[in-house]
C-alpha positions, 0 to 999 in steps of 0.5 A: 883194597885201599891203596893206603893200608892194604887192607880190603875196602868192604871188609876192613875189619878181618885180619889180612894174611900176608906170605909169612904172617897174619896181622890183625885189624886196628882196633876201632877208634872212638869215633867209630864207637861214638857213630856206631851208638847213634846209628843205633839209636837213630834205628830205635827211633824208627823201629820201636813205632813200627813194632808198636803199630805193629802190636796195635794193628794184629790187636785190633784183627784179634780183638 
């Protein structure tokens, strides 16, 4: 739990309950955003290889 916000570190992103209320998470900020779109693509990068090795290696058994 972060001491700052109050909100649980492996899951900051769910809404907390307090005694009377429910409060829901912050939005993501775009920075956040930003990151999350490199990650990905920073992933294709290195999955789309694989796949295609992959369907080159199962044609090559097939064929």
């Amino acid at each position: 739990m972060s001491i700052r916000t109050g909100r649980n570190a492996p899951a900051p992103s769910e809404t907390m309950r307090t005694t009377d209320r429910l409060i829901p998470p912050s939005p993501p900020s775009r920075g956040h955003r930003t990151a999350g779109c490199v990650w990905i693509g920073a992933g294709a990068v290195f999955l789309m290889p694989a796949v295609f090795n992959l369907a080159a290696a199962i044609r090559g058994l097939l064929g």
